[in-house]
N, C-alpha and C positions, 0 to 999 in steps of 0.2 A: 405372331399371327401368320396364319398361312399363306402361302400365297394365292389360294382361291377363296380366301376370305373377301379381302377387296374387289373380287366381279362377281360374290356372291352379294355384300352390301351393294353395286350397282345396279346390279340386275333387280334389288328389291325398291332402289329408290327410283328403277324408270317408273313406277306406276304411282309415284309422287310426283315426278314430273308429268307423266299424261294428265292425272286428278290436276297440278296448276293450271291445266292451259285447255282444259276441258271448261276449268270454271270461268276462268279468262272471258273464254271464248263467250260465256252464256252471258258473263256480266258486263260484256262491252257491249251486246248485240242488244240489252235486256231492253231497252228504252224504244228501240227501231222495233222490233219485232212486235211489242206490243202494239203500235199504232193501229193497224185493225184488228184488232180487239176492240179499240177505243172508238171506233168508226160514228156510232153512232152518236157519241158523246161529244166528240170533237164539229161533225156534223152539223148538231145543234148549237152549240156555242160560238162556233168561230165562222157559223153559216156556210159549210162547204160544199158544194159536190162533189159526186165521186172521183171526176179530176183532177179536183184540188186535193181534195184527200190521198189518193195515190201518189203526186207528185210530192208528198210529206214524205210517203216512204224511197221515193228514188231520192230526193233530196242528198239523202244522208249515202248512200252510193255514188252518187256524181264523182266526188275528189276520188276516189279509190279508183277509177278509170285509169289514173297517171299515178295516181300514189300508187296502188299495187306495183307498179314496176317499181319506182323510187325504193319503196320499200323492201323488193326483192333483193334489190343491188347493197341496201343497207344490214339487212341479214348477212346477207356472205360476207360483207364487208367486217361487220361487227359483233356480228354472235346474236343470240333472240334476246337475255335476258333484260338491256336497254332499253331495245331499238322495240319491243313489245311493251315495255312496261310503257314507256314514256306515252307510245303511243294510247294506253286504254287510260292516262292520264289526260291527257287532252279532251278524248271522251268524257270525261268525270270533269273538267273545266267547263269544257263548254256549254256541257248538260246544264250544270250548275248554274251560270249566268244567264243561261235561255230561260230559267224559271223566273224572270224578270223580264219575260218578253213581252209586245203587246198585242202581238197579235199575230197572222196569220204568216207576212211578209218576215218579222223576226223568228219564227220558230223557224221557218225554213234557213235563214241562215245559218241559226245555232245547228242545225241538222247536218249543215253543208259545213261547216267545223269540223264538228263529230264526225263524221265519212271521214276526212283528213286521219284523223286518229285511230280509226279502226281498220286505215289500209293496212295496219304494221300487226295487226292481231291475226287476222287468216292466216297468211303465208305464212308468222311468226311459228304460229301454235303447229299449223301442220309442219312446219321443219323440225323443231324442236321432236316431234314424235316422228319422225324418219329420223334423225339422227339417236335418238335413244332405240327404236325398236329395228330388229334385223324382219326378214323378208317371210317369216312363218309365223309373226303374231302382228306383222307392220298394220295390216287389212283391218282388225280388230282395234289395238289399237288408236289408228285412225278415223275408224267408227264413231270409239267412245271420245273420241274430242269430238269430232265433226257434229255428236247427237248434242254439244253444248248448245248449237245455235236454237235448234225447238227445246230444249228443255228451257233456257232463257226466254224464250217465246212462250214455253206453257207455264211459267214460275209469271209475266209479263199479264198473259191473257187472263190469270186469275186475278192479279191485285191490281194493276193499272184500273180496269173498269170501276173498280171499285172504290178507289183512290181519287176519283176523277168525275166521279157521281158524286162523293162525297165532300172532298175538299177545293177539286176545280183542276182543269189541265196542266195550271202549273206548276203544281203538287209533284203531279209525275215525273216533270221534269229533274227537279230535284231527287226523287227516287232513284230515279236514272242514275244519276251524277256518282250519289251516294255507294249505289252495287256496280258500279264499271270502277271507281274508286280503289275498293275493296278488291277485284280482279286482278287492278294494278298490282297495289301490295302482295298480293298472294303470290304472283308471277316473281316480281321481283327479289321476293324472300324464298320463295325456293327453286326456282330454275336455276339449273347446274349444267355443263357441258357434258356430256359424255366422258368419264374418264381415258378413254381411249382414244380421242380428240390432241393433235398436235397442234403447235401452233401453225396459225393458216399461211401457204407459202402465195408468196409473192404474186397479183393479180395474173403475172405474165403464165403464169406455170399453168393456168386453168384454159387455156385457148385452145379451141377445138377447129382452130381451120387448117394442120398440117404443119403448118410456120414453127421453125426454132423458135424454141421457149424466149430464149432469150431476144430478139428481134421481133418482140410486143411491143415494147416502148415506144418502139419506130416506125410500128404500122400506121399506115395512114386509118385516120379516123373511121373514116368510113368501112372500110374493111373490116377493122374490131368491131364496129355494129354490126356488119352484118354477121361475122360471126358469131357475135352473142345471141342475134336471131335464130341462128340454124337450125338451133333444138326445136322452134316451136314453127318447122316446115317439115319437121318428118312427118311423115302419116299418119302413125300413129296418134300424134297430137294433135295433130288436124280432126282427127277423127274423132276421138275423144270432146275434142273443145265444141264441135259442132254439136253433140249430142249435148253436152251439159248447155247450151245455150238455150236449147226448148225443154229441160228439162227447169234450167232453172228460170223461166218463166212461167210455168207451171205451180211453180214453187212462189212468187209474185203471187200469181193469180190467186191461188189459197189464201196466201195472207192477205189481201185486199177487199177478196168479194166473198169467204166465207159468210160472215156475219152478217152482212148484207141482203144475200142469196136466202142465207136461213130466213131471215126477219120480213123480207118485205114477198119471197115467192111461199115459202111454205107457211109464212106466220108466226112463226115458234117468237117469243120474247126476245128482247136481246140480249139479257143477262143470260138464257139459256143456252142461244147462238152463240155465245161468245164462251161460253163452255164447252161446246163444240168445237171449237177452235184447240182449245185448252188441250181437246181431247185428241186431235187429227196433230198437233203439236209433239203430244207425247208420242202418238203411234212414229210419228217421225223419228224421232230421238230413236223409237226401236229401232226403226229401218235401218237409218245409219248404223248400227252396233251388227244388227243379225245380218244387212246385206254385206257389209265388208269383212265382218266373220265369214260368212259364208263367201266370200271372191278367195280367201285365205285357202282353201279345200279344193274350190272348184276346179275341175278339170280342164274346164273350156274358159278357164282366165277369170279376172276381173273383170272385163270388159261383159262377160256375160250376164253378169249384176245389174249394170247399166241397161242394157237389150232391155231385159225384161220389167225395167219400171216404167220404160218407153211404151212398153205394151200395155201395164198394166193403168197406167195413167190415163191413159187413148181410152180403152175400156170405160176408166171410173167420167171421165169429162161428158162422153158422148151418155152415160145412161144418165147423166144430171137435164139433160135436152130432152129424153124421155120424158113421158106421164111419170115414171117411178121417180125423178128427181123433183115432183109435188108434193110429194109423199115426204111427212116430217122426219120421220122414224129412218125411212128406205134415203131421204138425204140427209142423211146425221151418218149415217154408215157409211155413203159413198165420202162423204169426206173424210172420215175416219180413213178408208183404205188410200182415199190422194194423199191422205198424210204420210201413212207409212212407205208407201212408194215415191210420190211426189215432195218429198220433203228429206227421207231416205236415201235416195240416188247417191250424196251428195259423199257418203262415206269410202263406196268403194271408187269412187269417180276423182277422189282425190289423193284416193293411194296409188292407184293406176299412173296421174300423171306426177306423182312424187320418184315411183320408179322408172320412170321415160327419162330425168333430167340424167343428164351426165356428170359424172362427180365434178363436185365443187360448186356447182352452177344448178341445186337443186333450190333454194330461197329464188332464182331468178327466175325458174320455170315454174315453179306454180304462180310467182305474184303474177306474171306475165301472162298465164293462161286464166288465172281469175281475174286479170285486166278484161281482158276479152271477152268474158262472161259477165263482164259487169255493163256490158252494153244493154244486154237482153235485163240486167237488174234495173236498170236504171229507166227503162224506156218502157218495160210493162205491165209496171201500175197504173203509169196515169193515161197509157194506151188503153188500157183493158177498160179500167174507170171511165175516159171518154167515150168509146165505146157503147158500153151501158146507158151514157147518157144519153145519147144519140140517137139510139134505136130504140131505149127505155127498156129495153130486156137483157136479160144474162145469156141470153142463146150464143148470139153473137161470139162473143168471147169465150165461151166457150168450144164454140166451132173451132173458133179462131186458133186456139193451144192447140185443140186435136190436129189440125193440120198440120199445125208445123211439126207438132213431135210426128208423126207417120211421115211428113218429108223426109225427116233426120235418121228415121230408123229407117228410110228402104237405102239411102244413100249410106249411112255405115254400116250397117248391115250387111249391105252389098261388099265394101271395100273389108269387110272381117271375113267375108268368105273369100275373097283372091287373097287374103294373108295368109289362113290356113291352107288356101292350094298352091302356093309359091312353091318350086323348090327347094329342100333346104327346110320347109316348117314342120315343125311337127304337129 
């Protein structure tokens, strides 16, 4: 055999590795992602408002707060192929038993399990695809994982409602258990290291604060915290982390008040609305693929990708406050375009800060930075959801995103133009 035989069979089985952790990704997510969807269903049976009902979907975010980090440390530590399977197992346990729940107070537990086991799937799946892809396909590939999370949501928003009309919500549960299950296996049966992967040296050898390798041992504790913090005080990531936290509460708000929005402002059915979802889901999955394709090209970075879904989001929220967002037809499309933007971001937003970690210490920086993002996940369903109760209208909360993302985009915005004029930038 030759010897470019063996990184020609590598190079064909990264895209066996991205296709596992792609699917991973859709089938750990598939059970959260569908809850609104299910909005009206769940609704009526389990007597909700929309408070309650949002706070179904932070549920399952909560533990990922601290697990993301947990989990970052346990990546570096131990490689994805475990420390991910195990994790989208857990998922699939505790799905499993929640379908014996009785109500309102037990799903949310089993939810807050599930969170627990899908801290170790994000970071997993996107390290896994930085360590298989190099820096001229990393954007796209990272795309086609990251589009796992709506395509799980639109595989989710078609059969969940339907599953749950017809056999009752705890049906789904078990659905759930069953396809994060299946993710597991998949992960675990073919995730492979990189062949060009050595074995990992010694924690001490990875320290970024100047200090002899060797006299890590001996640092005081505190000091090794903060260095492992370092990364995620450069600017860079400050900046990035800031824009993905009203981007992805945008991305919340979609999934909460779509169906909702459709059914009780413009009238459309629910089974309809919730096909809309289906649909704003899919356009998602493009955004992630075509915007990180496209951050892979672009001249003016990654970070430029981001920019403009900031912009275009701002756009899609404030025309839904419009007369045109009464309009069945004219808001079926504007959420179609929040999907692909507002759900899209999410692809080159995570290649960007894949490439910010410093070697060794990439599983640490993204759980770390999706730690921090999981504030804005956690808090803006059942913000948005109270909200709407409150006032009785979608205005509000609508208003409510466009602010914040035009805060995020005059403030990094700002700090991307003193990058490009620094000295020294090109």
């Amino acid at each position: 055999m030759s010897g470019g035989e063996p990184a020609h069979r590598a190079g064909r089985y990264r895209w066996v590795v991205l296709a596992a952790a792609t699917f991973t990704q859709a089938a750990s997510g598939f059970f959260v992602q569908g809850i609104g969807a299910m909005g009206v269903h769940l609704q009526r049976d389990l007597n909700l408002s929309t408070a309650q009902l949002g706070l179904l979907l932070s549920a399952a975010q909560l533990v990922p707060l601290a697990g993301l980090l947990v989990a970052g440390e346990l990546l570096d530590r131990y490689g994805e192929r475990w420390v991910v399977g195990a994790g989208a197992c857990v998922v699939a346990v505790s799905l499993g038993v929640g379908s014996a729940a009785q109500g309102y107070a037990s799903l949310l537990l089993v939810l807050l399990i599930a969170g627990a086991g899908y801290s170790t799937v994000q970071p997993g799946g996107s390290k896994s695809v930085a360590s298989w892809f190099d820096a001229s396909q990393r954007g796209l590939a990272m795309g086609i994982r990251q589009a796992g999370l709506p395509l799980g949501g639109l595989l989710a928003a078609a059969v969940l409602p339907v599953l749950a009309a017809t056999f009752g919500w705890r049906v789904t549960l078990m659905a759930g258990a069953l396809v994060a299950l299946l993710g597991a296996l998949a992960f675990m049966g073919l995730y492979r290291h990189p062949p060009a992967r050595r074995l990992r040296p010694p924690v001490r050898t990875l320290r970024r604060d100047g200090a002899p390798h060797g006299s890590a041992p001996h640092a005081p504790l505190a000091s090794r915290f903060g260095a492992r913090l370092r990364p995620l005080r450069d600017p860079s990531t400050v900046k990035i982390v800031l824009s993905g936290t009203s981007l992805v509460s945008v991305h919340g708000g979609i999934g909460v008040l779509t169906v909702l929005y459709l059914h009780e402002v413009t009238a459309v059915e629910a089974g309809t609305a919730a096909l809309v979802l289906v649909a704003a889901q899919g356009a998602g999955a493009a955004g992630r693929i075509c915007l990180a394709a496209r951050s892979d090209r672009s001249r003016s970075g990654r970070y430029a990708s981001v920019l403009t879904c900031m912009v275009a989001v701002t756009a899609g929220m404030l025309a839904l406050i419009t007369p045109m967002g009464r309009s069945p037809v004219a808001a079926c499309l504007v959420f179609v375009w929040l999907g692909f933007f507002g759900i899209g971001w999410y692809g080159p937003w995570v290649a960007y800060v894949a490439e910010s970690a410093p070697p060794g210490r990439t599983g640490f920086v993204l759980g770390s930075a999706m730690a921090v993002n999981q504030i804005a996940v956690i808090a803006a369903p059942p913000a948005l959801g109270l909200l709407k109760d409150l006032t009785g209208s979608f205005t509000p909360a609508w208003a409510l995103l466009s602010a914040m993302t035009v805060i995020a985009l005059a403030v990094t915005a700002r700090g991307e133009r003193r990058r490009r004029s620094a000295p020294g930038r090109r």
